[in-house]
C-alpha positions in Angstrom: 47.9 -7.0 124.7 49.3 -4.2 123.1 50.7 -1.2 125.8 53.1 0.8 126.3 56.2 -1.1 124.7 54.2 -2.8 122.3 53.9 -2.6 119.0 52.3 0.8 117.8 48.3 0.7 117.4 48.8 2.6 114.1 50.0 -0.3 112.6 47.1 -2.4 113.2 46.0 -4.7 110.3 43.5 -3.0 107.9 39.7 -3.0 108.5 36.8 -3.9 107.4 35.6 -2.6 103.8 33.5 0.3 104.6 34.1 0.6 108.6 34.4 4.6 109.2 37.8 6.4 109.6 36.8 9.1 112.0 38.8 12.5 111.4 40.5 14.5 114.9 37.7 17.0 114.9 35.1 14.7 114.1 36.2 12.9 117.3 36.8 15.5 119.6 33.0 17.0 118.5 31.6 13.6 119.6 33.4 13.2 122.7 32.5 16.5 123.6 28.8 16.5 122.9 28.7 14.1 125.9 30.1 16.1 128.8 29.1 19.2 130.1 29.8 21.8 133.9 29.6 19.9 136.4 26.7 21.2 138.4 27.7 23.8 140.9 28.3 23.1 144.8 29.4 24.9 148.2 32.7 24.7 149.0 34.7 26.6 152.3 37.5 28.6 150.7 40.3 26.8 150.8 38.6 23.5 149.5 37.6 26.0 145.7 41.1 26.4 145.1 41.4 26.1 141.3 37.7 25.6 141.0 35.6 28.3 139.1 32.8 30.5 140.5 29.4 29.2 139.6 28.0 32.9 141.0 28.4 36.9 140.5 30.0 37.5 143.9 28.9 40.9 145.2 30.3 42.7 148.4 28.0 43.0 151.2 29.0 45.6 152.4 32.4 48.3 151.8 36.3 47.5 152.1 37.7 48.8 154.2 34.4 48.7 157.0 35.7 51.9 158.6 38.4 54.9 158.0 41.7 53.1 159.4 45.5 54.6 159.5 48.2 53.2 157.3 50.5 53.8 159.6 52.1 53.7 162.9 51.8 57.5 164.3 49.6 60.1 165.6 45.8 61.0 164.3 45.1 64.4 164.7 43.3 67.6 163.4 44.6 69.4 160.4 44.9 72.9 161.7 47.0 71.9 164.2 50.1 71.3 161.7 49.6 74.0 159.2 52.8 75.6 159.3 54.7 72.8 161.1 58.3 72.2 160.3 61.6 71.1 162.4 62.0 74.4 163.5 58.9 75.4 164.5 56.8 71.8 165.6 53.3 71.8 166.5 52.9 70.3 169.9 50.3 68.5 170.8 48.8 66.6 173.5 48.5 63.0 173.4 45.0 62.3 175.1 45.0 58.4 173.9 45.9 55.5 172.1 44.3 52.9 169.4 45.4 49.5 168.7 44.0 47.8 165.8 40.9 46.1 167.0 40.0 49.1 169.4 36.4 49.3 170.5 35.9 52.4 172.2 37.4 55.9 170.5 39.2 58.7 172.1 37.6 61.8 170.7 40.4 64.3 169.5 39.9 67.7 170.2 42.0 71.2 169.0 45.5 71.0 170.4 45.1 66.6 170.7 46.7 63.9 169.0 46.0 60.2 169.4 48.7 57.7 169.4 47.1 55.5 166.9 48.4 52.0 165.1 48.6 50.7 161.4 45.0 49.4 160.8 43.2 50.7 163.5 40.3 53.0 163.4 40.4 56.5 163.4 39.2 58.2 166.3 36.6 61.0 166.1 37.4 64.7 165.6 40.8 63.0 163.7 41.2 64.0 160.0 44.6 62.3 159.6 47.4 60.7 160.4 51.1 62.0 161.1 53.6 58.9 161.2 55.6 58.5 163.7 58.9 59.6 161.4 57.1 62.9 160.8 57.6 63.4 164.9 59.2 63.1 167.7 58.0 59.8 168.9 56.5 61.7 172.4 60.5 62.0 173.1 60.5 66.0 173.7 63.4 66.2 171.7 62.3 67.9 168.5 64.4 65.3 166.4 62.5 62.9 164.0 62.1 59.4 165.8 61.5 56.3 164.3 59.4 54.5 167.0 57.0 55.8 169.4 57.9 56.0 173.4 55.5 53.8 176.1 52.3 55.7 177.1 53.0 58.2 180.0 50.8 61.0 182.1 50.5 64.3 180.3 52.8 63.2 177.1 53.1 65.6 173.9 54.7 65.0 170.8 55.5 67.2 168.7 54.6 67.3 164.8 57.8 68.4 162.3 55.9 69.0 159.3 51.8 69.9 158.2 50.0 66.9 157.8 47.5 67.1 154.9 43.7 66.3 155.1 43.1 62.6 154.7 46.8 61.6 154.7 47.4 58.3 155.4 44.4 57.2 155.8 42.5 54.3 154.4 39.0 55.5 153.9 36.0 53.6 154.0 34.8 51.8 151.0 38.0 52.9 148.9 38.7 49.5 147.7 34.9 48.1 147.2 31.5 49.7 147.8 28.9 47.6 149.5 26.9 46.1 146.2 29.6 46.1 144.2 30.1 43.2 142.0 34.0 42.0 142.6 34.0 38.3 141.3 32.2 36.9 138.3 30.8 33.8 137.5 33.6 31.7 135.5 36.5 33.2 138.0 39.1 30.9 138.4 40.1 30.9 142.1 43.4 31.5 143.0 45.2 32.4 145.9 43.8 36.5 145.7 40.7 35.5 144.5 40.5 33.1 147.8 41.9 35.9 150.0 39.0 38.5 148.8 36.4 36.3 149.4 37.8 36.0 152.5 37.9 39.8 152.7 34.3 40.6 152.3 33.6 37.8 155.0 32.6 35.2 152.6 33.0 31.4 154.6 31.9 29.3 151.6 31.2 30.1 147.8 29.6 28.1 145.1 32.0 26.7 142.3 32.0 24.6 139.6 34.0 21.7 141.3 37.2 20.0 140.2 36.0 17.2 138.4 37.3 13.6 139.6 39.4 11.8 137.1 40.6 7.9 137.8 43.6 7.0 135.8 44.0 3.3 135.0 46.8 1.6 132.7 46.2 -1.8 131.7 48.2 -4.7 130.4 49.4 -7.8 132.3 53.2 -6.4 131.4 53.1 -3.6 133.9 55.0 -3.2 137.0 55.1 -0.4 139.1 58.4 1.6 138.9 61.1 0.7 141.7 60.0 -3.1 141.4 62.5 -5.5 139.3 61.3 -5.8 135.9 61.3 -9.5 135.2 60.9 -10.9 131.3 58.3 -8.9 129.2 57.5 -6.7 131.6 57.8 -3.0 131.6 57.8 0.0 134.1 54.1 1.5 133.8 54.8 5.0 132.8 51.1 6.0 131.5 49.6 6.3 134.5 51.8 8.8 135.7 52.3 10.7 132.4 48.0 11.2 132.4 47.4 11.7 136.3 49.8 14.4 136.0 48.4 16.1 133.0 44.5 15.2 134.2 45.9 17.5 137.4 47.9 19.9 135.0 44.1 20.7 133.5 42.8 21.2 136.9 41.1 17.7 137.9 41.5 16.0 140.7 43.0 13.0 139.4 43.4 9.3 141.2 46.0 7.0 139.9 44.8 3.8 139.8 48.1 0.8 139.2 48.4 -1.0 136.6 45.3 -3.5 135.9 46.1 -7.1 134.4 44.8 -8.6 131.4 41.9 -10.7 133.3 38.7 -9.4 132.3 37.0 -10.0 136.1 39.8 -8.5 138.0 39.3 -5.0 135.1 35.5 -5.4 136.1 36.2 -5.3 139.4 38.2 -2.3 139.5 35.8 -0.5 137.4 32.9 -1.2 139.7 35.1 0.0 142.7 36.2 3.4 141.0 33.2 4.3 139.7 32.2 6.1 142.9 34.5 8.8 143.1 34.8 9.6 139.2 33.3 12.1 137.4 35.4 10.9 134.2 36.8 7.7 133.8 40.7 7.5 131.4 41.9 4.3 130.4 45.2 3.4 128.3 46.0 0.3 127.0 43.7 -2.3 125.3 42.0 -0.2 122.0 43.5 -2.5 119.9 43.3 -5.9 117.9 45.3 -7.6 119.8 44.3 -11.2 120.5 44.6 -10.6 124.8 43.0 -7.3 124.6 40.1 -7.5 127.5 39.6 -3.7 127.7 37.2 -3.7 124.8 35.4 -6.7 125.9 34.8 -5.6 129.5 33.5 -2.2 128.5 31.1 -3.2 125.5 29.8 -5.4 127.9 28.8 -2.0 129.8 26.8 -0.8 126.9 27.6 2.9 125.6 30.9 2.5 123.9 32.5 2.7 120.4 35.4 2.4 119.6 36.7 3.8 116.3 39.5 3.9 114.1 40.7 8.2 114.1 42.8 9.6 110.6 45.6 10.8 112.8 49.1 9.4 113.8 50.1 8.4 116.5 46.6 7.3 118.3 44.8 5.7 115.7 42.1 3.7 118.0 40.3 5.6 120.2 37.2 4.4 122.6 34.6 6.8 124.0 31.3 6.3 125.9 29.7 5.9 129.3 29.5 3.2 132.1 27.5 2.7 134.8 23.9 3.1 135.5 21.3 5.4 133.8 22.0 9.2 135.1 24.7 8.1 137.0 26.9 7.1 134.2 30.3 8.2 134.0 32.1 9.2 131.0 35.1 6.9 129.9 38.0 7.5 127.5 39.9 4.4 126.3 43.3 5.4 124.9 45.9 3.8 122.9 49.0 2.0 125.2 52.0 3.4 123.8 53.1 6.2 125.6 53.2 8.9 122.8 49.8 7.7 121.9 48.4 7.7 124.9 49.9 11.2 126.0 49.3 13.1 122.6 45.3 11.6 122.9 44.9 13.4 126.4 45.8 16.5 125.2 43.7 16.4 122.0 40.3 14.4 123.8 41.2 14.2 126.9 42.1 17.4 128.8 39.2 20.0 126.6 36.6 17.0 128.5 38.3 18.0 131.8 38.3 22.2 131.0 34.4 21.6 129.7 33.4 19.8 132.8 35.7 22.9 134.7 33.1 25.8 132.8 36.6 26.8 132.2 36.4 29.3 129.0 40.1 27.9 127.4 39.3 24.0 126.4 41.8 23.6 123.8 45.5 24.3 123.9 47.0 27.6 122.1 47.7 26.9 118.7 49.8 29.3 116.8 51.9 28.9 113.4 55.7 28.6 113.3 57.9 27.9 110.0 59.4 24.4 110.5 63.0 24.1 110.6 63.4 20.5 109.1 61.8 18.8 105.9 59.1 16.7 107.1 57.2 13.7 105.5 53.8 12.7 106.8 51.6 9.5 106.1 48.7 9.8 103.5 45.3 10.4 105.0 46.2 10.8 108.7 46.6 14.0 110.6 50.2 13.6 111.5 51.2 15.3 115.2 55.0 15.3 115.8 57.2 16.3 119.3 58.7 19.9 118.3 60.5 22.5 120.3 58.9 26.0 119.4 60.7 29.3 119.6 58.3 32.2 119.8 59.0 35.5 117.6 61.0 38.0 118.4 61.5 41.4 116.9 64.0 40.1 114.4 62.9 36.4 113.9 60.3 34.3 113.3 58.3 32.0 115.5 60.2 28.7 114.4 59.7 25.2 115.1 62.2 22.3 115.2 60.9 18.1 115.1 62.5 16.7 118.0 63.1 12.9 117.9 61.6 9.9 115.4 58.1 9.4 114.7 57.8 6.1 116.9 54.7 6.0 119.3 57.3 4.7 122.2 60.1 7.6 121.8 59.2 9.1 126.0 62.7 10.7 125.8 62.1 13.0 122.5 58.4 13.4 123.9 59.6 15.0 127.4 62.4 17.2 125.5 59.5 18.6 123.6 57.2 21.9 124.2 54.9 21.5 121.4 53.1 19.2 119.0 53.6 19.8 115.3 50.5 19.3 113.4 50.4 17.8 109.9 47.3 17.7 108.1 45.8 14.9 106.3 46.2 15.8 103.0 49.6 16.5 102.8 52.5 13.9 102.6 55.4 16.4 102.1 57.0 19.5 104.1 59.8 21.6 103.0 62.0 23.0 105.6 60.7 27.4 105.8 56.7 25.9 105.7 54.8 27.5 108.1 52.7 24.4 110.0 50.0 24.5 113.1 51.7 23.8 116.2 49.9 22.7 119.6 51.8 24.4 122.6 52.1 22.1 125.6 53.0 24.7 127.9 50.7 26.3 130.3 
């Protein structure tokens, strides 16, 4: 079977007179007229990570609930400090204190301060708060302390400088009104995102889920890396390559080991991983090898086509679904080799996994860059090479650079690489200084 130190599926024997050449963008069209959002669910917080909102989320009610201080200190009534300075303090009586969490509320009269904590609510009569560094800490010495002394009978404290109204305090509402709309639908939730939900009191939220990707390489030459490699065989590298990128584009991927080249043991681990996939990728097998089962196994399903694409490396590509009626599950079938196989994920692949995300980026940036190298390319195939791009800067150009061969089994040029560079069909030829499409692989 042809995998992933094989013989490149782009050289494959010709075809049949009059068998379609699919282009890229022909292709991608098709695979992506079959997928759609997953349908929405409700998910606690911490499971939506990375999922997007499938709602408007809109505050029940404001943020902060009440006025609360800022700081550690004393809440008291304006007209007590105008005036105050080192020299000539305001004392005050201290008639209380408030923790954060406090209840019941010490009402502060003229003349009264309340020893009051970061984040708890202010007390009645209070119009703001003097930190603790703007007294004397309830030490009688007139001299600015930086911590407050323990609760005692009849205490004062005296104020060193005129506290202005509202001053650090956090009033009600000033972050979000009750009604306000703070999340939209499409949100991507992070880590802040998660923690405002959690804010506003929000337990669970409905999302657009992670979709479920299995990963399966195929080819009776695999073994799984850190086993000896005996005669033929080879360290099955594809599987991790795609389970990483499938989790790179924000699936929840399952890596499945490498399958054989028995056409009842591939069944069988279809039929078992079909449960937990929303999207099924294969690599290995799209080929016209005489021992390639993968074909055999899924046309048997019903659903599939596989098609010879204009474009180099990746030339076969399969596409359809398996399973049973509604239940049906999307499955990509890409080429063994490793380039192949990588370079089809991120062209088919990964916009299928942002589409079924709702996510509003499904293709990868593509910018232009001048090429730093002369470059030939194969008649009538979309030609996509491993480059190293340099962005602009104020005195350069964005610039591109090949890096490595063109062979579909080159993993060390492809993971020295940040880019694809992306040849078009119709030419053949590129001088060095040409400006050229390039695909960034970097998120």
């Amino acid at each position: 079977m042809t995998e992933q130190g094989g013989t490149s599926p782009d050289a494959c024997g010709a075809q049949a007179p009059g068998h379609r050449h699919w282009t890229v963008d022909e292709h991608l069209a098709d695979v992506l007229a079959g997928v759609a959002p997953l349908p929405g669910i409700e998910l606690q917080l911490l499971d939506a990570q990375g999922c997007r909102l499938d709602e408007d989320v809109v505050a029940a009610g404001d943020l902060p609930p009440f006025d609360n201080s800022s700081m550690d200190g004393y809440a008291v009534r304006t007209a007590d400090t105008v005036g105050a300075s080192e020299r000539y303090p305001s004392v005050l009586a201290v008639v209380g204190e408030i923790a954060a969490g406090a209840g019941e509320l010490p009402k502060v009269g003229p003349g009264q301060s309340v020893r009051i904590m970061t984040g708890a609510p202010m007390p009645p009569g209070a119009e703001a708060v003097a930190p603790v560094e703007w007294t004397d800490g309830g030490t009688g010495s007139g001299l600015a302390a930086d911590s407050m002394t323990a609760p005692r009978p009849h205490e004062e404290v005296r104020v060193l400088r005129e506290v202005g109204p509202g001053a650090h305090v956090r009033r009600r509402g000033s972050d979000i009104r009750a009604g306000e709309r703070v999340l939209e639908t499409g949100t991507e939730l992070g880590p802040t995102q998660l923690g405002l939900l959690a804010a506003i009191g929000r337990g669970v939220v409905r999302v657009r889920p992670r979709p479920r990707v299995v990963i399966l390489s195929t080819g009776s030459e695999l073994v799984q890396p850190g086993e000896p490699i005996g005669p033929g065989q080879i360290s099955d590298s594809n599987s991790f390559t795609l389970t990483a990128a499938a989790q790179q584009a924000g699936a929840i991927a399952y890596r499945v080991g490498g399958v054989p080249d028995d056409a009842a043991v591939l069944r069988g681990v279809l039929e078992d991983q079909l449960g937990r996939a929303d999207l099924i990728v294969t690599s290995g097998g799209v080929s016209v090898g005489a021992y390639d089962v993968v074909k055999e196994v899924f046309e048997s399903y019903g659903g599939m086509d596989f098609r010879k694409l204009r474009m180099q490396p990746g030339k076969p590509q399969g596409f359809g679904r398996i399973g049973e009626g509604g239940s049906a599950v999307p499955l990509l079938a890409l080429p063994g080799n490793p380039v192949s196989a990588y370079i089809s994920f991120e062209l088919f692949v990964r916009p299928v996994i942002r589409t079924m995300l709702g996510a509003p980026d499904v293709h990868r940036p593509v910018v232009r860059a001048q090429c730093t190298a002369d470059l030939r390319s194969p008649a009538g195939r979309r030609q996509f090479l491993r480059g190293w791009y340099t962005p602009a800067t104020a005195h350069t150009r964005a610039r591109v650079a090949p890096v490595g061969g063109e062979g579909s089994h080159l993993v060390g040029a492809l993971a020295r690489a940040n880019c694809l560079i992306t040849v078009p069909e119709e030419t053949v030829a590129v001088p060095a200084g040409q400006s050229l499409d390039v695909v960034l692989l970097t998120d």
